[in-house]
C-alpha positions in Angstrom: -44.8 49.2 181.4 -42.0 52.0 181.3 -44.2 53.9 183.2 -44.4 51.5 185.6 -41.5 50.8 186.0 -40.4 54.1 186.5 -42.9 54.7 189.5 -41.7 51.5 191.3 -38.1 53.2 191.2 -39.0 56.5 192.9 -41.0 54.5 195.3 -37.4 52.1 195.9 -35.3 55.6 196.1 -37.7 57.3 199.1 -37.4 54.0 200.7 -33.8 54.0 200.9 -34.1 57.3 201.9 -36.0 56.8 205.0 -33.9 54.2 206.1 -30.6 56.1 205.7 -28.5 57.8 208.2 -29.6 61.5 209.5 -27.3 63.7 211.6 -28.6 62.9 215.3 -29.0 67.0 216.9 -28.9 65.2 220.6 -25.8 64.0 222.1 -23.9 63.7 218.9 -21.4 66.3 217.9 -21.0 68.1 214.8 -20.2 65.5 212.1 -21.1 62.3 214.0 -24.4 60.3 212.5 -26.6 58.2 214.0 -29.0 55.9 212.4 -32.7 56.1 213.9 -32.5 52.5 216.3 -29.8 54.3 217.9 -31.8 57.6 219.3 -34.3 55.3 220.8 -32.2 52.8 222.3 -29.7 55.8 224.0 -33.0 57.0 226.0 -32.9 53.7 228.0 -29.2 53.1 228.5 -28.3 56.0 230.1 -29.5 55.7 233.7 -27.7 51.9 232.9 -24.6 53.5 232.1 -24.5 55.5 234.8 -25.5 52.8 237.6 -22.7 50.8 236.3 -20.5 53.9 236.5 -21.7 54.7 240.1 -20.5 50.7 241.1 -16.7 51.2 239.5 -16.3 54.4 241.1 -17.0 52.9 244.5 -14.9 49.7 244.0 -12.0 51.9 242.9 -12.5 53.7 245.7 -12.2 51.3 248.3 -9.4 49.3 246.6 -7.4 53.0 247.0 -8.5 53.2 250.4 -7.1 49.7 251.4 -4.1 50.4 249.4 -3.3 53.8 251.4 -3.5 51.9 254.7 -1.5 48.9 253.8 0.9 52.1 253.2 1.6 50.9 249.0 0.1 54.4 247.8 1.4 56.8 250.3 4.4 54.5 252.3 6.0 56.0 255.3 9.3 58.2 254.7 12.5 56.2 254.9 13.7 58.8 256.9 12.1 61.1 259.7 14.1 64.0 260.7 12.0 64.5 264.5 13.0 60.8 265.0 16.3 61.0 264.2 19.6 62.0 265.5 21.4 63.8 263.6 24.6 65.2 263.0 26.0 68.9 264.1 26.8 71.5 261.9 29.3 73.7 262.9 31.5 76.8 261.9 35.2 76.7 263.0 35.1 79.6 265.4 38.5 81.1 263.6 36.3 81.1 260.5 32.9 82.9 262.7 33.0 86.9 262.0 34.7 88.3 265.5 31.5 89.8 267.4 30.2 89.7 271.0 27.7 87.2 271.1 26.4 87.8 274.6 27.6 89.5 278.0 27.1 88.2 281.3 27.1 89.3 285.0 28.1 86.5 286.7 30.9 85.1 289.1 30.7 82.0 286.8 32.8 82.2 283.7 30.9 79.2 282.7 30.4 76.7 280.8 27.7 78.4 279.3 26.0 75.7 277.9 23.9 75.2 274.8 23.0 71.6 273.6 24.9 68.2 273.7 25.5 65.0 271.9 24.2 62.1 273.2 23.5 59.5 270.5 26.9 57.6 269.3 26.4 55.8 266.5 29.2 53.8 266.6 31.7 56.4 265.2 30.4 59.7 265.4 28.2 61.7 268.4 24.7 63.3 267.4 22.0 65.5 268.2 19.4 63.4 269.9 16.0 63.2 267.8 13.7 66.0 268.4 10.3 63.9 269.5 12.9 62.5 272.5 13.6 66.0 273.8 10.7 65.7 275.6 10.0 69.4 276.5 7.7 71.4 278.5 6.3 74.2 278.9 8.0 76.7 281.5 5.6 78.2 284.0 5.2 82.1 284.9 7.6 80.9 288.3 10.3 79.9 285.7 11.4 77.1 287.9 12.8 74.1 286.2 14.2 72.4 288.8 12.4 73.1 292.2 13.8 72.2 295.6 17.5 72.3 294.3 19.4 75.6 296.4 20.8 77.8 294.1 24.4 78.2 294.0 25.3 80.7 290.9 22.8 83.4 289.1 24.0 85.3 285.9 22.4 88.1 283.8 22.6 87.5 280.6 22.3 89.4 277.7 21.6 88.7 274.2 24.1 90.7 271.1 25.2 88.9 268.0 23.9 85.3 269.7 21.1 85.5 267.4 19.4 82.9 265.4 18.7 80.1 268.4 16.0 79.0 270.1 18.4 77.6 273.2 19.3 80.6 276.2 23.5 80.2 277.0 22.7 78.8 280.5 24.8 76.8 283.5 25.5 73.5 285.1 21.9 72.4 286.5 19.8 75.0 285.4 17.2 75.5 288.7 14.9 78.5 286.6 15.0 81.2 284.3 13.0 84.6 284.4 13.0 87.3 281.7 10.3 89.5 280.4 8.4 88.8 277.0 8.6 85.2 275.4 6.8 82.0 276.8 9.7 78.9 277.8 10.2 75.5 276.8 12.4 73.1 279.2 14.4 70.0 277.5 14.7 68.5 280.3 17.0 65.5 278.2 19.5 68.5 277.7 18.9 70.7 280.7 18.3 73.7 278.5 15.6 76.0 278.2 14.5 77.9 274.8 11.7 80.2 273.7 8.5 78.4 272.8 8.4 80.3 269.6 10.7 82.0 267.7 14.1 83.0 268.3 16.8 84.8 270.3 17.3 88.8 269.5 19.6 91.0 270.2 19.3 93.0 273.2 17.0 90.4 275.2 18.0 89.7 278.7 17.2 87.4 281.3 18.1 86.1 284.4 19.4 82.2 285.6 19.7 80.3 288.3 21.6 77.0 288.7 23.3 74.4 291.4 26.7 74.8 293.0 29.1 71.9 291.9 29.4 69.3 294.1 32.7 68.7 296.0 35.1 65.5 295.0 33.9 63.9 298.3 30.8 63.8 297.3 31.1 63.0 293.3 33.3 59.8 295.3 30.5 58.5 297.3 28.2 58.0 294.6 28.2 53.9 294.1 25.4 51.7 293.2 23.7 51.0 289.9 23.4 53.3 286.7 19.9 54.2 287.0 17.4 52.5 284.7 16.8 56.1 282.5 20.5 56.7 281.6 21.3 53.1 280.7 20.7 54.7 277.1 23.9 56.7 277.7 26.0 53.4 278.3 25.3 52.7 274.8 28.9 51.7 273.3 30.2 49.5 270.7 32.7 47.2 271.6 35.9 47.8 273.1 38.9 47.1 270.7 41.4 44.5 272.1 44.2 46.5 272.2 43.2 49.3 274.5 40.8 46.4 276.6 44.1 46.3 279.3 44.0 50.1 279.0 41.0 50.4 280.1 41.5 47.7 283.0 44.4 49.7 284.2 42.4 53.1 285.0 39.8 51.6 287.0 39.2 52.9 289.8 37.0 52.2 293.6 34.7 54.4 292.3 33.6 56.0 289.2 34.7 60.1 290.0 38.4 58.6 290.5 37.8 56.2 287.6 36.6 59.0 285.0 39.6 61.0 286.4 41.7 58.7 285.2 41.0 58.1 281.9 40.4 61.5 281.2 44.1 62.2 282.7 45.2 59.4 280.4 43.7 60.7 277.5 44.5 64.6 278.0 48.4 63.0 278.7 48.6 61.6 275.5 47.0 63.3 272.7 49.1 66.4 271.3 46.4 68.9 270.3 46.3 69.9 266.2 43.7 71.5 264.8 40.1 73.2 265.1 38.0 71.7 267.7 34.9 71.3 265.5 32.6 68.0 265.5 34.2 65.0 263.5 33.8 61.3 263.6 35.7 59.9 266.3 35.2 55.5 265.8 37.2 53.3 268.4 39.9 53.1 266.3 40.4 57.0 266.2 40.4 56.4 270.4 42.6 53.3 270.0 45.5 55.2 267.5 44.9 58.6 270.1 46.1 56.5 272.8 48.4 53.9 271.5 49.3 55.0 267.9 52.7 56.4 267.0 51.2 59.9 266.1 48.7 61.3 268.5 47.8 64.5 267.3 44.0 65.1 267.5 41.7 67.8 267.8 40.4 69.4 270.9 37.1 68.2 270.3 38.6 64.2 269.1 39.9 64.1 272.9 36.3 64.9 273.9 34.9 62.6 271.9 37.4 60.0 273.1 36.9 60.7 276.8 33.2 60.5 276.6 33.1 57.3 274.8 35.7 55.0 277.2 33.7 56.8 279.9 30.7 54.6 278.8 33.2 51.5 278.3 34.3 51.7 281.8 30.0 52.1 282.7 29.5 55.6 283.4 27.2 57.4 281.7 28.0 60.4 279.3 28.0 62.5 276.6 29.2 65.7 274.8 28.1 69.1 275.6 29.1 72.1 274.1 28.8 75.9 274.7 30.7 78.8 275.6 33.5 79.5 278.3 34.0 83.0 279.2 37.5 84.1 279.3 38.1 85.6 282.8 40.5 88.1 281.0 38.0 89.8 279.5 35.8 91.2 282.1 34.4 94.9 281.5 34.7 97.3 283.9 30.9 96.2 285.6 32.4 93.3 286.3 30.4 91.4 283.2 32.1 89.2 280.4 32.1 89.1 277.0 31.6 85.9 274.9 32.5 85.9 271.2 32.4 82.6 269.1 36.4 82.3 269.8 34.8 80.9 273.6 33.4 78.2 271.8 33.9 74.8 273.8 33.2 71.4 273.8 34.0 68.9 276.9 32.5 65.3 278.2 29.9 65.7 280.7 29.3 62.6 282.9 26.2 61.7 284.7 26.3 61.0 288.9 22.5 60.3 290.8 22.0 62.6 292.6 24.0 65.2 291.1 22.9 64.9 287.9 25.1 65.7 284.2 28.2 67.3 285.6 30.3 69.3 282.9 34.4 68.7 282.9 36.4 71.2 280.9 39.9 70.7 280.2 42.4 70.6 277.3 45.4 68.1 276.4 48.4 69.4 278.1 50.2 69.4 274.9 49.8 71.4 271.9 51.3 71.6 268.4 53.1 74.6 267.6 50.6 77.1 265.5 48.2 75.1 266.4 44.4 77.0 265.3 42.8 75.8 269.3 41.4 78.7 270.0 41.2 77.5 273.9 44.2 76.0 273.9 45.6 78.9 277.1 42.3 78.8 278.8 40.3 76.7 281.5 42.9 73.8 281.2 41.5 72.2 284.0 
């Protein structure tokens, strides 16, 4: 009986054996066991697994998908630099290193212009955006404006003016020719820049633009804004205080109107300081004109002239370039700009005529005061 009962207990131990765990040598990683029902049931489940896989995957994918184009994954910037206007960023011209920036042959001393601002936001004048500028491609005749008679040509030439895109060019540019670079007209600014790239020194080129008109004429223009500068109209409202003001310099017409206010506003303010871009809100305009200290900026009278020009409904903006200062002509006959000719000044929109550039600074000027213009082009 001992006997047997010792054979029944090897028999019991080799049994146990067989049933217990073994390391699997197939999809199991050192130290991870598997018992035997688990080898053969992995066989079948896999191409399972992976169906079911396959279906997640493709739900996840068009849940992302539908989410990207309701815009919750990837939403649209908050801000858009080509669709905005923005700001300008200047340095005072005392604080620009003296150089010659570019020379011209020209019986024009100018403006020479270079870009405006035409947006107002309500209390300061921007760049328009850049998807507005609306530009095109200059062809080999360089003719921007065709069937206008050309009035005044300059040769220009490039020296420290370096880092634009935007040629120095004149009231109502008509073409431009020069050898090398393909153009680009902006026809919302009237300038023209190269396609790629930017200015360097020594390039030269050659302009043509309109004559000015006469008084007579800027006089006999009546009638309705048209419908594509209404956007330059665009003015908050008119504070109560300079609302008589304003009654008081209209005029028959809007030349002798915008003469008068710009009179008015040149007559009052006593110029103080750089004339580099700064807010200028309707209150700035209302304490320039009626406040007991009127001491502004060259460039706050600009401001102020351009925005009751579009309270009393004609359309304008600011433009800014260079003025050549007749006392520096070479002996050739050409000027010499430096970044002391910086200027800024309202321009003012006539049909017909199109965006007509007034310089002028306020008669008066604080003593010492850092206007570099303040002896030049003062009407």
């Amino acid at each position: 009986r001992q006997r047997d009962r010792h054979e029944q207990g090897e028999a019991r131990d080799v049994a146990d054996d067989q049933r217990a765990p073994r390391i699997e040598a197939r999809g199991k990683g050192p130290g991870q066991w598997a018992g035997q029902d688990d080898v053969k049931a992995s066989v079948p489940c896999q191409p399972r697994r992976a169906a079911r896989s396959i279906v997640v995957i493709g739900v996840l994918t068009v849940i992302l998908a539908g989410a990207s184009t309701q815009g919750f994954l990837f939403p649209k910037p908050t801000f858009n630099p080509a669709s905005t206007a923005q700001l300008p960023k200047t340095v005072p011209p005392t604080n620009a290193p003296d150089r010659v920036l570019f020379t011209v042959a020209s019986q024009s001393t100018g403006p020479y212009r270079v870009g405006v601002l035409d947006v107002y936001d309500g209390e300061a004048w921007r760049f328009a955006p850049v998807a507005d500028a609306g530009l095109t491609d200059v062809d080999s005749s360089g003719v921007v404006l065709p069937n206008v008679q050309t009035g005044v040509t300059a040769d220009i030439t490039i020296a420290g003016y370096t880092g634009s895109a935007v040629l120095p060019s004149t009231y109502r540019l008509i073409g431009v020719v020069a050898q090398g670079p393909k153009f680009s007209y902006d026809k919302r600014s009237d300038t023209v820049r190269v396609a790629q790239g930017q200015l360097i020194a020594g390039f030269k080129y050659q302009i043509a633009s309109a004559s000015l008109p006469k008084v007579e004429q800027l006089q006999a223009v009546v009638g309705a804004v048209p419908k594509n500068q209404e956007p330059f109209l665009e003015a908050p409202p008119i504070p109560a205080r300079l609302q008589p003001v304003l009654a008081d310099l209209k005029r028959a017409n809007n030349w002798d109107t915008f003469v008068a206010l710009r009179q008015k506003i040149l007559s009052s303010v006593v110029a103080n300081g750089a004339g580099i871009p700064k807010p200028v809100p309707p209150s700035r305009v209302e304490q320039l004109l009626l406040g007991d200290d009127k001491q502004g900026s060259p460039y706050e009278a600009t401001a102020a002239i351009a925005l009751m020009s579009r309270w009393m409904g004609i359309p304008s903006r600011i433009g800014f370039g260079f003025q050549a200062d007749p006392t520096a002509k070479a002996p050739d006959g050409s000027f010499t700009v430096r970044p002391k000719d910086a200027i800024s000044y309202p321009e003012v929109y006539f049909d017909g005529y199109g965006w007509l550039p007034v310089t002028g600074l306020p008669e008066k000027a604080k003593a010492n005061s850092s206007n570099t213009n303040a002896t030049k082009n003062k009407d």
